[in-house]
C-alpha positions in Angstrom: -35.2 3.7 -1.3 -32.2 2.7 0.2 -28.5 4.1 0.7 -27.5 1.5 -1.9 -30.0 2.4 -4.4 -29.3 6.4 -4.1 -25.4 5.9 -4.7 -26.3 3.4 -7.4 -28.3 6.0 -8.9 -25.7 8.8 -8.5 -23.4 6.3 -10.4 -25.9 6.0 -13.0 -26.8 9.8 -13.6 -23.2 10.4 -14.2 -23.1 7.6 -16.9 -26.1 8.9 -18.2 -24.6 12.7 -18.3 -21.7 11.6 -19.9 -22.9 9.3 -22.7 -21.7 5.9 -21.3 -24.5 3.2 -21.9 -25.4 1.5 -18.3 -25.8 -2.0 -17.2 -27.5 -1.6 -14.3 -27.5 -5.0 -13.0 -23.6 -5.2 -13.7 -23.5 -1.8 -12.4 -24.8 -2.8 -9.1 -22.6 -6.0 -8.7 -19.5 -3.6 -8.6 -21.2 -1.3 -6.7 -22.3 -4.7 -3.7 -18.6 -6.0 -4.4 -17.3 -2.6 -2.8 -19.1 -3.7 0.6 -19.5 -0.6 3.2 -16.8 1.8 1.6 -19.5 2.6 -0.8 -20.7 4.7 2.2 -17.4 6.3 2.8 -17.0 10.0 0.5 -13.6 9.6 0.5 -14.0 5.9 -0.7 -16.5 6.3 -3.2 -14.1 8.3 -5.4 -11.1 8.0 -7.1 -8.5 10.4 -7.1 -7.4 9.9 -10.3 -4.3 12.2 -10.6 -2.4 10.1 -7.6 -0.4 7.7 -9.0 -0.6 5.9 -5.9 -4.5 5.6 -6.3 -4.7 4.2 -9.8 -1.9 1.6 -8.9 -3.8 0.5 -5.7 -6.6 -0.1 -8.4 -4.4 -1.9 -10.2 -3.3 -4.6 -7.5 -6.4 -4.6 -6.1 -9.1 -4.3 -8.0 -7.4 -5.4 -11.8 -5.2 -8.1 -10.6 -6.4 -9.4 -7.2 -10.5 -9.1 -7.9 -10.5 -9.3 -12.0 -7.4 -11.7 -12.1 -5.8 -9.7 -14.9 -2.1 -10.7 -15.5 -0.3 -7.4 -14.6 0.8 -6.1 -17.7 0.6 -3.1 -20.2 -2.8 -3.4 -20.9 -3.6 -2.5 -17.4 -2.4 0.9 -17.8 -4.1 1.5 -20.8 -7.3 0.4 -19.2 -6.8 2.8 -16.5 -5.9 5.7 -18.6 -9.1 5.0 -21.0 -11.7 5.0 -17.8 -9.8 8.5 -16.9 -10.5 9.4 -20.0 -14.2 8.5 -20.4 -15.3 10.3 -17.6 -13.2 13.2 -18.1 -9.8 14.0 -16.8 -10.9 17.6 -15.5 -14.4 15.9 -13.4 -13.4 16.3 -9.8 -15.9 13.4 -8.7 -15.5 10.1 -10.6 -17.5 7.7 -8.6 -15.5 4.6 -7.7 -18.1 1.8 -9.6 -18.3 4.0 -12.5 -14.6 3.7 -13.0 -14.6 0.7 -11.7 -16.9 -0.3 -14.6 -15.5 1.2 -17.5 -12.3 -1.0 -16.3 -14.8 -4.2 -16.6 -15.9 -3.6 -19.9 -13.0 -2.7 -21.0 -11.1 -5.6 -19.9 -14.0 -7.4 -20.7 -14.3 -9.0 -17.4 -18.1 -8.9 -16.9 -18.2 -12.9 -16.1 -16.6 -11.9 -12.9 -19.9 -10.4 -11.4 -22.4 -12.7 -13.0 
């Protein structure tokens, strides 16, 4: 199995735990569009109580990646994902997030 494949799998344990229903092949398109970071502890998760962190997210990921207009809806998306996995979990794996954001936005198309 490879490095890929075990932090996919991580990814979808933790959906699993938590009751969120996987796509694994959508799953694993976010988790190849975050490239080598995906190797990187401090890059795999998101530190959700930094402002800082959730607004890089938002440039980057929501607006540059998903091409999301930057508006309201945004922040709602963002606090929804924190939400899902749980704003007390100290480990909230980058493409899981990164996925609820997806659906929610409903930007699957993106990684088709």
């Amino acid at each position: 199995m490879s490095k890929f494949d075990d932090v996919m799998d991580k990814c979808a344990a933790q959906m699993k735990e938590q009751k969120i229903k996987v796509d694994r092949p959508l799953l694993d398109a976010i988790g190849k569009s975050l490239g080598p970071s995906l190797y990187r502890k401090d890059a795999l998760l998101v530190a959700a109580g930094q402002k800082s962190e959730l607004e890089t997210i938002k440039k980057n990921f929501l607006i540059k990646k998903l091409g999301c207009p930057d508006d309201a809806k945004l922040d709602k998306a963002i606090d929804k994902a924190v939400e899902k996995i749980g704003r007390s979990r100290r480990n909230k794996l980058r493409p899981v997030f990164y996925y609820l954001l997806v659906k929610n936005l409903k930007k699957e198309d993106v990684f088709v």
